[in-house]
N, C-alpha and C positions, 0 to 999 in steps of 0.2 A: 504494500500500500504506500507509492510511493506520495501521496497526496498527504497519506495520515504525517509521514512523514515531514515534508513541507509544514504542515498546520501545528503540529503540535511539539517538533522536536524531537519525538521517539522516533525510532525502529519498532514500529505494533510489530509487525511481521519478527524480525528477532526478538522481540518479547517473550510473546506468546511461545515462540519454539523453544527458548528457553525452558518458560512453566513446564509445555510437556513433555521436556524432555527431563528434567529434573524431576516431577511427580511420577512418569513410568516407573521411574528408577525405584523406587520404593513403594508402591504401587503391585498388590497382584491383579492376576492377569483377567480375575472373576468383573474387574470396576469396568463402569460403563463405558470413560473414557480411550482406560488401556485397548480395552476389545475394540475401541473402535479403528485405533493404530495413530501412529504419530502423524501421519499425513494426508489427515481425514480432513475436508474442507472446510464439515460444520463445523469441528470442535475450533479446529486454529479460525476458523472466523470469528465465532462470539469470543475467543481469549483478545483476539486482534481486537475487536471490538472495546473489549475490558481494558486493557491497556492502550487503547487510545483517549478514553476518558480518565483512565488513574494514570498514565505513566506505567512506572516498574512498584507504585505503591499501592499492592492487593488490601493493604488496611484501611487505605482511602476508598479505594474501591467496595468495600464491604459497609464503610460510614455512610457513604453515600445512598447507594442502595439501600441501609436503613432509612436514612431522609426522605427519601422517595415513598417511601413505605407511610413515614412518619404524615408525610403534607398529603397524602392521600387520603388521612383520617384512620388507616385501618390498626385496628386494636382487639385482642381477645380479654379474656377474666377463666383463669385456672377458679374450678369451682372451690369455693370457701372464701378465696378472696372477693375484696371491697373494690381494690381499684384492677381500672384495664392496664394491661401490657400493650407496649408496642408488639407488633408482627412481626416475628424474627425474619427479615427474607433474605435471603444470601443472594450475592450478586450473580452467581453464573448458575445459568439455565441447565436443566436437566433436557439433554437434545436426545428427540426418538426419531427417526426415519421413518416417513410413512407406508412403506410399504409393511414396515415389522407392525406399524400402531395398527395398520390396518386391521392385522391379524388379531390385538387385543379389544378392538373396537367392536369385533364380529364376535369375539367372546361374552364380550360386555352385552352384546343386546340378547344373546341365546339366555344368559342368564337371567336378564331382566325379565323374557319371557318365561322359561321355565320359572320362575318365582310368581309371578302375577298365577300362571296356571294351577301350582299349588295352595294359593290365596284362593282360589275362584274355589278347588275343591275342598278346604279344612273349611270354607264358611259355606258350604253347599254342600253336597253330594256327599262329601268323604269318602269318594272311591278310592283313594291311596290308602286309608286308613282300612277300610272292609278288603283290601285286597293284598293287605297284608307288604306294601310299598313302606310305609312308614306306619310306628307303634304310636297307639293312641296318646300312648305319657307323653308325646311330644308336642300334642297338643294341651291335653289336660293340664299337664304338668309345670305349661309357662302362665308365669305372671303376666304375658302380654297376649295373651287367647282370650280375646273380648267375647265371651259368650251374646253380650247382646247383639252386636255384628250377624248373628247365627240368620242365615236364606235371608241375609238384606243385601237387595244386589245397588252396590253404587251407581251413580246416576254416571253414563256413556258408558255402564258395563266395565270400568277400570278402577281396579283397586291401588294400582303403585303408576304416579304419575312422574317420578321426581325418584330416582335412586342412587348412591353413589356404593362403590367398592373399592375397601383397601386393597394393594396390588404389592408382591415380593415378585423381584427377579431372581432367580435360582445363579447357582454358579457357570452351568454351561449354557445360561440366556433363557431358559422358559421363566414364565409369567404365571403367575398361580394367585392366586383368590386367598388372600389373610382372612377379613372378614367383607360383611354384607352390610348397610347402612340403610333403613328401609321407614322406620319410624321418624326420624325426622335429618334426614342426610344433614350434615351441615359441611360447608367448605366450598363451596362455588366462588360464592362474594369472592374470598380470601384467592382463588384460583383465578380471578378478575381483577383483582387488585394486581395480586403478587405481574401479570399479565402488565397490570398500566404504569407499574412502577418498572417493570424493568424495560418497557419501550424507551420510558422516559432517558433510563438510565444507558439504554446501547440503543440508541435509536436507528443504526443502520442494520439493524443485523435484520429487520424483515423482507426489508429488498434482498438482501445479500443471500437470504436462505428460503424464502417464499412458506414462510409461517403462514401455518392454520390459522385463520382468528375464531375468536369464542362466540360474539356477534348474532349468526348463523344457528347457534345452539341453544340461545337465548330466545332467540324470536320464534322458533320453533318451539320453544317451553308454553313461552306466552298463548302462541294460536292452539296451542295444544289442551291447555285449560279451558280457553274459551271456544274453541269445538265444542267440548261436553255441554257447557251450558245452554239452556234454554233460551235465552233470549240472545239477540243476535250481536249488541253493544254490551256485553256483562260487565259488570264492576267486580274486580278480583283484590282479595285482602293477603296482605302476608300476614298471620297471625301469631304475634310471640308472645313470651310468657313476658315480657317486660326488662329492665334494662340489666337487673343483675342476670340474666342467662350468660352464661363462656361470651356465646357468637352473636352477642348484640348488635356489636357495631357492624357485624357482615351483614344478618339481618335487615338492618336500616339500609345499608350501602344498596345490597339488590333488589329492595322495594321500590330507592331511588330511582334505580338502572332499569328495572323493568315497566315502570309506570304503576306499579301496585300501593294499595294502601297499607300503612303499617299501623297495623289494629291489634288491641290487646282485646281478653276476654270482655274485660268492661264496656268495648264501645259497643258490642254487637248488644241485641235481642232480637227473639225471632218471636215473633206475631201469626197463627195463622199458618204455623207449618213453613213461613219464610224467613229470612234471615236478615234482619235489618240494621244497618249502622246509623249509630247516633250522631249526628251532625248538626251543626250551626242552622240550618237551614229544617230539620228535624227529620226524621227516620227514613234512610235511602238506602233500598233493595241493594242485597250483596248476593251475590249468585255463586263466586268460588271464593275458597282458601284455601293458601298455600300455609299446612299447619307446621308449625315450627314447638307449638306444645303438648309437651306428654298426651300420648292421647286417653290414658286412665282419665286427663284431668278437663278434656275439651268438654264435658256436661256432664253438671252433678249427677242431673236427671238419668242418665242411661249407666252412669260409670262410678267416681267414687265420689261422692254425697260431699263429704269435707273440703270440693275443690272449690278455690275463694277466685279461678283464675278462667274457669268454662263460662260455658253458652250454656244455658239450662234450656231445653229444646233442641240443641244443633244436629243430633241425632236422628230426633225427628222430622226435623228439616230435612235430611239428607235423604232416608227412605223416600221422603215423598217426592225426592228427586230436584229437590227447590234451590240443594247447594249442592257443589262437586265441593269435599275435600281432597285436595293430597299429600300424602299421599292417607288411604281409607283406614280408620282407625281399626286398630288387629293387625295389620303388616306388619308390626315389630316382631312378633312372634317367629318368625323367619329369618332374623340375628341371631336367634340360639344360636351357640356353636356345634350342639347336639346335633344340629340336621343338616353340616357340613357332612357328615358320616353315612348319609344317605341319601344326598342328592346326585350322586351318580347314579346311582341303581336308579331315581325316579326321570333323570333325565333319558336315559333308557327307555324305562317304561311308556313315558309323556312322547319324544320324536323320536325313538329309534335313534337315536346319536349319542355319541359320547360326550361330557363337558369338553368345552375346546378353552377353555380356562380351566384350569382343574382348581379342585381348593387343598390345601395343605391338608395333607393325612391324619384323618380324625376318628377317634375310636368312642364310642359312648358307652358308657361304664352300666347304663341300665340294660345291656347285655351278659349275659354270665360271660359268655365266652373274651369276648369284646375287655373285659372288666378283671377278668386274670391274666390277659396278656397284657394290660395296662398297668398291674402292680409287679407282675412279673420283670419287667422291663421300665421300671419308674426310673431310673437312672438317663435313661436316653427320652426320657418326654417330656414333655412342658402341662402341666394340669392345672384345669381351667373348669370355673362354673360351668355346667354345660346350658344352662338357660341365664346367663350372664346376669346372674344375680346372685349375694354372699349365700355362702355355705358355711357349716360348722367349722372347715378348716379352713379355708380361704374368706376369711370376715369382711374384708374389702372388697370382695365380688372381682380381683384379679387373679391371673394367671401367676402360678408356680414354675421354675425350675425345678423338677425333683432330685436333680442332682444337687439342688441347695439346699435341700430341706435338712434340716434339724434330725435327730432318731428321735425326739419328741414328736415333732409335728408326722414324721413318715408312722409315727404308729397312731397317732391319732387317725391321717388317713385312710389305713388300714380298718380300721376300725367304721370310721364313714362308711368304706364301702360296704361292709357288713350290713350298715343298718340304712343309708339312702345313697346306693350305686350312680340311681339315676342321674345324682347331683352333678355329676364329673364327667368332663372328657378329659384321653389324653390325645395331645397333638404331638408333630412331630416337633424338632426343635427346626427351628426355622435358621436357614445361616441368608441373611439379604446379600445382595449386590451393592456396591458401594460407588459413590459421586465422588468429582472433587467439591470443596469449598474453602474458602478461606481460612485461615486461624493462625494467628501467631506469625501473621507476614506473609505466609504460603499456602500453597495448596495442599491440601489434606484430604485424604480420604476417607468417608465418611459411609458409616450404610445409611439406605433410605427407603421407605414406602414410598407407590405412588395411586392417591388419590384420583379415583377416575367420575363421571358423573355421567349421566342416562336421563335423556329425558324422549317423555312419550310426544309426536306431533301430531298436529290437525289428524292425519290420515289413522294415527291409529302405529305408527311405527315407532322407531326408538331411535333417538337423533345423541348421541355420543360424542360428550363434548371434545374436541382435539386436545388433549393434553389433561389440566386437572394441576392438580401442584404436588408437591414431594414434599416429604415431611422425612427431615434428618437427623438421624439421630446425634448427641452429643460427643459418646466415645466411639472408639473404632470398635470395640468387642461388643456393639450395644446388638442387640436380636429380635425390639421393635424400637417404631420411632415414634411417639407422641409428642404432643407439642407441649413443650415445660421450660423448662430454668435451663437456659444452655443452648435449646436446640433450634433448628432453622427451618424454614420453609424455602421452595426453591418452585421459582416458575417450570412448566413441562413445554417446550419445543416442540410443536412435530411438522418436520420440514419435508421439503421434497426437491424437483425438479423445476413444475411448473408451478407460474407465477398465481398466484392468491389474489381473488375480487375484493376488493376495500371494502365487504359488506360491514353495516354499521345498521344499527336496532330502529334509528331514522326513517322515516318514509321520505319516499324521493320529494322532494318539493312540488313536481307538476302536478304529484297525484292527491299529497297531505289534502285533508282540507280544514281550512284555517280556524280556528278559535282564540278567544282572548280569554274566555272562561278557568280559570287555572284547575279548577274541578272542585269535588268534595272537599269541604275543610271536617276533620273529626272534631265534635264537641273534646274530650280529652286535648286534643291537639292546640283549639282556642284556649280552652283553661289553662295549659300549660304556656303558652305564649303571652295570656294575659296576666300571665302572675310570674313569668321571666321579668317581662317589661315593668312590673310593681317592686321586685326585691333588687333590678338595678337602680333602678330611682330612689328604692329604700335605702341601699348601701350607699350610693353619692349622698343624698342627703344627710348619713348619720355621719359619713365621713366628713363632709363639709363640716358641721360643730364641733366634731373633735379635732379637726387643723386647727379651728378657730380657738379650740383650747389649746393646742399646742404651740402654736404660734405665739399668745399672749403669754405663752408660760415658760419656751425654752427659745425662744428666736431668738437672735439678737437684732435683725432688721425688721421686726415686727412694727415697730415706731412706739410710741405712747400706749403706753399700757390702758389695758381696757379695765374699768371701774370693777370693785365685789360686787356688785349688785349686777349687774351685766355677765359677769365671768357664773354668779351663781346661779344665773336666769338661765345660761346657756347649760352649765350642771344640770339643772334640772329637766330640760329638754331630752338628756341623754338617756339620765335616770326615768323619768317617765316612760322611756321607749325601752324598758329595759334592759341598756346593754350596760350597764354597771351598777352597784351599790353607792350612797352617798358618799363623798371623801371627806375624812375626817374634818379637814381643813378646805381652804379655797389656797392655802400658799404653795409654791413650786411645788416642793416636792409632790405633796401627795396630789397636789391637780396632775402633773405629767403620769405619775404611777394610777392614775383614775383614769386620763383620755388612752394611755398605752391599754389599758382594760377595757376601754369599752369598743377599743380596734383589735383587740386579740386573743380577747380570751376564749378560752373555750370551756369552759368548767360551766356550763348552766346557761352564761347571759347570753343576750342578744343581740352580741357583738357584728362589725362589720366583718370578723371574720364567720363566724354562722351565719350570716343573710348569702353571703358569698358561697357557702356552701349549698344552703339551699339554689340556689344561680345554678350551681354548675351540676348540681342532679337533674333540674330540668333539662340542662344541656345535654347530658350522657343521653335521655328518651329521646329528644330532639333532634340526633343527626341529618333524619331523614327530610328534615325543614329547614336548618339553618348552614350557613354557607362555611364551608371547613376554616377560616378563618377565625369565622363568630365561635366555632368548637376549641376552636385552641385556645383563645384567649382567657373562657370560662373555663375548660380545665387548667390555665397558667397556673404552675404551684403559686402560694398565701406569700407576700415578701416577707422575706426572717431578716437579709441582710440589712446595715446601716441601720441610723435613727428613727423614731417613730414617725418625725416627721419627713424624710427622707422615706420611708415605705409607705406613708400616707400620700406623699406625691407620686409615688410611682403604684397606686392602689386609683388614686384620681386620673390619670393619664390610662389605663386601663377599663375604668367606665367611659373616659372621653370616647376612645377605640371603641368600645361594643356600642355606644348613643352613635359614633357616626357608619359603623354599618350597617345596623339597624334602617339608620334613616338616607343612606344613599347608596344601599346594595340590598334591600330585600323589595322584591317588588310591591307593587300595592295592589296589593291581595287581601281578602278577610285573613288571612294568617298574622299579614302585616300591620292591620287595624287590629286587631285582639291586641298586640306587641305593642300598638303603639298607644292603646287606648287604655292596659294597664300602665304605661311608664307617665301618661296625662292625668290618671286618677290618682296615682301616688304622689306626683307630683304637686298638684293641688293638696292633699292631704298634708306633706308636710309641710306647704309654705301656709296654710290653716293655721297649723301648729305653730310654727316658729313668727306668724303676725299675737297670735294668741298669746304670746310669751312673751313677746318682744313691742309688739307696737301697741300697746296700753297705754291710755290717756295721760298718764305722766311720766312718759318713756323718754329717756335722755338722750342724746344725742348719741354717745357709746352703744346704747340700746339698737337706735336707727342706722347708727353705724354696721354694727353687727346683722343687723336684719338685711341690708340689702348686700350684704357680704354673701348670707346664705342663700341671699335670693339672685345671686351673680349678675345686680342691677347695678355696682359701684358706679362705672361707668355710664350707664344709661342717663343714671340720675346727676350725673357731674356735665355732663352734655348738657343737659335740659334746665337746672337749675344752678345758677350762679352763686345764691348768696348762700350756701350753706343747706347744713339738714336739717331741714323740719318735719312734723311728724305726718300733716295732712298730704304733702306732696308724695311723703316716701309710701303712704296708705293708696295715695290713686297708682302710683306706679306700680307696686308687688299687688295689689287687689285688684284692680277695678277696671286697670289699661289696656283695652286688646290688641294693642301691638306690642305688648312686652312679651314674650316667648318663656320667659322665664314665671311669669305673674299668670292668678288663678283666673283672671278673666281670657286670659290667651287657651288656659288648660279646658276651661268650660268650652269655651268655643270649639275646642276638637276633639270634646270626647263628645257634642253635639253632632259633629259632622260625620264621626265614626257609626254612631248608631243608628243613623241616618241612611246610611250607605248599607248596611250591615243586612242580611234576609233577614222580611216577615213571614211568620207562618198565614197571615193571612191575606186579601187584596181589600180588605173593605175600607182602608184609607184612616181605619183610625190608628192613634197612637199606642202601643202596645209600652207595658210598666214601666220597663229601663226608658224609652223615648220621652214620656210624661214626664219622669223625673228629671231626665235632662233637662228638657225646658222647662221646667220648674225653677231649676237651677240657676239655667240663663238667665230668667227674667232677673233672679234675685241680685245676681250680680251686675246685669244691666242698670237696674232700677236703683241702684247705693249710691250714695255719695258722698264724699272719701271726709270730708268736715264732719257728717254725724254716723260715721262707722263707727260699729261697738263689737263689743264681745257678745252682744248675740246674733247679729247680724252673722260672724264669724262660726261661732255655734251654730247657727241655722245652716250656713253652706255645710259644715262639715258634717252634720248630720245627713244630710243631701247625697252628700258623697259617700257615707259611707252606704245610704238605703240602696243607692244608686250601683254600686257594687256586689251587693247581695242580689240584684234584680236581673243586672248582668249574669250572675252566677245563676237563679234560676231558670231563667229563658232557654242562653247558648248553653251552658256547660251541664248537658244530661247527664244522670247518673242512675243508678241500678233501682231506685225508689221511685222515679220518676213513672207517673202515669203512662203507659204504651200508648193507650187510645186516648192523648188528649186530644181534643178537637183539633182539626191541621198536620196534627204530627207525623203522620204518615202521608208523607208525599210523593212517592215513587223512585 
């Protein structure tokens, strides 16, 4: 590449030949790379590749590639933890030639089909089971055998729309089936990411090698759901359990990507045998979902009673044909590891063919025979729940080495077997194929799983996504790979000859046809944006009074100190909003140890570090709404470095950031009017507060001083009046003047205009509860005048505001108590 050369100062070309010639060298000959030989075009192109954006520095190369990772938003959560991880993804692709994927992709759809087949028959017929194919315990026996499922046949006749399979490469290159993924697949999103981050990162390697793209496998998913349904425009939900799941943020990501709603149990009910989402606009027809939770727990009603997180009806729904789920609940039961031990014999039975994927060699303990060659040979097997759930011996529901076990734990197993066989399979031990990756400056060999995914199209066939991602493991002696503390993800390659169509999920322009409509807003989705837009308003506002404590208390360029009476007014403000206890004193010390408390504590109050917190839980639900910027800034860790008031200016410079993308980067949507119509009701709210405190009838200039400080009128008001501050000017400017942006007549005026705009349930042209009170509002504030303003005129708005609030909450933000049939509420 004599160009890279030119541009960038390397030799890519002797780079790369270097790496591989250096990695062979310690390197067996089972790794992807080695097998594919030193002069193989794809690997030295994406190394070429690599080393034209790093240079000779693979640790740059792998930082980077995090970054990519990092600005694309994608993140998982190891179950138990609170907070998300970044995506580990390593920089250099896992390359497969399409003539080999070919041959896994033709694996991938037999399977897909042989599993739906045995789905049709354990929830019908039971001919494998009457004919002696597979033993009944296999069915009885799992925790995921939905007896209510029993002769309901899913609506388009398809039980698994959506599949993925863990994948090993053997030592001499066969491909073998680890496990099956059937209940709620997760890892697409991440296989689209890991996809968008490394374009970004080698951007010429798709010309150079005529990559698959994913695109094509996606829009096939989409028409595929909406085949089944009944009506010919369907509204489809991704359905999660909510933001603490692992795969939250992939979740959000490909609700985004594919045009789907992302709906938790709460927003749905079903009415009538149909399934309806609660929206701003009130109950609108949902016809599919793509289910992403347990499906024990998708309805109390059919399944277990204690779930806080189902559709109570969804079941019902479903027989009557009114929703497609996928994938159909009872599919998990086909994850056992138990019925890898006899899906050959059924694949047999079912097409006369043999698996053309096979699955790793699996023995099921609820056979005698089966069950002493199992303990007979424990040394050479891996022992595993056989319906992937804990056992006596195995309490964590994973897999054993039995050549690890303990003589404690080997005689307890012994003993299992005696009294529940069934519980156990043994497997063989698995040895994986090994990638390169990064670590410690170089390339390393690593083993890895690869992630593949299936999905059903329009017609009824199985569209198999090109590649899928790898999952790597941390050591080299590791024998599977999950993703943990250590390990990497790794985009999947599969190239060829001929050159690849730019398809993209897009409709061509001539054909689109146009809307300005953004769609559905979810009730849940408004509440949570109208109450984002309330706790950043709340945190700038509490933060402004405690600068203005800190300022008076440790500045040195603060100027003239602000009076006790004024310094105690603003005290009290704080403490009334409860983010501190009274300070002993009003002198330095304990005022700075009071304003440092009521910005950081965390022991109870309601400090700006807790309103912040709440901020950024909204934000973790929120992916699928706000723009990856708005996400990062809300999860920014809390500032710990420097002075309080040095972290309180760079805490204010961080609301500044999220008020100005709010207001000149999210469109104006009802999403965006929720956002903005909570940050206009807080807003008034506190400047309520702070005239209430501060601009009282014989309020001193310190006082007035202070008041238009929090009301960030200094200058407005130095503009407009010359001789100084007086109390009636500074009351019409923060109260009463509707061109001050900061002041409650600006704030009334555009939570008016929001509500205005905003759906009615009805057309009869009257004003509906939140609208009244608005202009109720107005008037009040219209109608004042700033010479005989009081403290109840100020009472009256702020009780206004707050009616006004709750009225908004019972309208838009439906919830589970809410009447189904209120008059309006169903509107198609």
């Amino acid at each position: 590449m004599a160009s890279a050369v030119a541009d960038t100062g390397y030799d890519t070309a002797a780079i790369a030949r270097r790496w591989l010639t250096d990695y062979r060298a310690a390197t067996p000959a089972t790794d992807m790379l080695y097998a594919a030989g030193l002069d193989d075009p794809a690997w030295n192109a994406a190394l070429e590749e690599l080393a034209e954006r790093a240079g000779e520095d693979l640790t740059s190369a792998r930082e980077r590639a995090q970054r990519h990772a990092e600005d694309i938003g994608t993140g998982f959560r190891i179950p138990g933890e609170g907070e998300e991880r970044p995506w580990p993804l390593s920089p250099i692709p896992l390359l497969i030639e399409k003539a080999e994927w070919q041959g896994i992709a033709e694996g991938v759809a037999q399977r897909a089909d042989l599993l739906e087949a045995i789905l049709a028959d354990s929830y019908g017929p039971q001919n494998l089971v009457r004919g002696g194919s597979l033993p009944a315990t296999l069915l009885t026996g799992s925790p995921y055998f939905l007896r209510p499922m029993m002769g309901l046949e899913p609506p388009g006749g398809c039980h698994l729309h959506f599949v993925a399979f863990d994948l090993c490469r053997g030592p001499s290159g066969e491909w073998r089936v680890l496990a099956d993924h059937l209940r709620a697949p997760a890892g697409a999103g991440y296989a689209l990411e890991n996809r968008l981050a490394i374009a970004r990162m080698l951007g010429g390697l798709q010309g150079r090698l005529n990559i698959e793209r994913h695109a094509p496998f996606f829009a096939a998913f989409r028409e595929g759901i909406a085949a089944r349904c009944r009506r010919s425009d369907p509204r489809i939900g991704l359905l999660t359990p909510g933001r603490l799941t692992p795969s939250y943020a992939e979740q959000a990501h490909l609700a985004r990507y594919l045009g789907f709603l992302l709906v938790e149990g709460g927003d749905l009910a079903v009415l009538d045998d149909r399934v309806y989402l609660r929206t701003i606009a009130g109950l609108k027809r949902v016809d599919a979902l793509w289910r992403r939770v347990d499906p024990r727990m998708i309805d109390p009603l059919a399944f277990d009673s204690h779930s806080a997180i189902g559709v109570p009806g969804l079941i019902d729904a479903m027989a009557q044909g009114e929703v497609v789920i996928a994938n159909s609940p009872g599919a998990g039961m086909l994850e056992a590891p138990a019925f890898a031990a006899f899906l050959p014999r059924v694949c047999a039975r079912l097409t006369g063919e043999s698996l053309k994927l096979a699955n790793i060699a699996t023995w099921w303990c609820g056979q005698p025979r089966e069950c002493a060659e199992v303990a007979a040979d424990l040394d050479n097997m891996v022992i595993a729940p056989a319906f992937g759930v804990a056992t006596n011996v195995l309490p964590g529901g994973g897999a054993m080495l039995g050549s690890a076990m303990s003589p404690e734990t080997r005689a307890a197993l012994r003993a299992d077997f005696e009294r529940r066989p069934q519980d156990y399979v043994g497997q063989e031990v698995v040895r994986l194929s090994t990638m390169p990756v990064v670590s410690d400056g170089r390339l390393e060999a690593r083993p890895f799983t690869l992630r593949v995914f299936a999905a059903r199209g329009a017609d009824g066939s199985w569209h198999v996504m090109p590649g899928g991602f790898a999952q790597i493991g941390e050591k080299p002696d590791a024998r599977a790979a999950v993703m943990g503390e250590g390990n990497w993800s790794a985009d999947v390659v599969i190239h060829g000859g001929e050159p690849v169509a730019p398809v993209t999920l897009l409709q061509r322009s001539d054909t689109t046809q146009l809307r300005r409509n953004p769609g559905t807003l979810p009730s849940r989705v408004a509440d949570n944006l109208f109450w984002l837009g309330r706790y950043l308003e709340r945190g700038e506002a509490r933060l402004g009074v405690i600068r203005a404590l800190l300022g008076h208390s440790i500045s040195a360029d603060s100027g003239a100190a602000l009076a006790a009476d004024t310094v105690g007014r603003l005290v009290g403000l704080v403490v009334e909003a409860g983010a501190g206890p009274q300070p002993d004193s009003l002198g330095r010390a304990h005022l700075t140890r009071f304003a440092e408390a009521a910005m950081d504590a965390t022991d109870g109050w309601y400090s700006v570090r807790a309103i912040n917190r709440q901020a950024r839980a909204i934000g973790a639900v929120s992916r699928d709404r706000l723009s990856a910027d708005m996400i990062r800034l809300l999860d920014a860790p809390y500032p710990t470095r420097g002075s309080a008031l040095d972290r309180a200016g760079s805490l204010q410079r961080r609301y500044s950031a999220l008020a100005g993308l709010s207001s000149e980067h999210m469109g104006r949507t009802d999403a965006w009017r929720f956002h903005d119509l909570g940050r206009r009701v807080e807003r008034a709210v506190a400047t309520v507060a702070a005239l209430r405190v501060l601009g009282h009838v014989e309020a001193t200039s310190d006082d007035l001083s202070a008041l238009l400080d929090l009301a960030d009128s200094q200058i407005s008001y130095r503009q407009r009046y010359l001789t100084g501050i007086a109390r009636v000017p500074v009351l019409d400017l923060i109260a009463l003047d509707p061109g001050n942006p900061r002041g409650i007549a600006f704030q009334v005026a555009a939570i008016s205009a929001h509500l205005e705009a905003l759906p009615r349930l009805s057309d009869d042209g009257l004003a509906e509860p939140q609208q009244a009170i608005a202009r109720e509002l107005a008037a009040l504030v219209a109608t004042a005048h700033a010479a005989s303003f009081d403290l109840d005129q100020l009472y009256a708005i702020g009780n206004k505001l707050a009616a006004l609030s709750e009225a908004v909450a019972r309208r838009y933000f439906l919830h589970g108590s809410e009447p189904l049939r209120a008059a309006g509420l169903v509107v198609g």
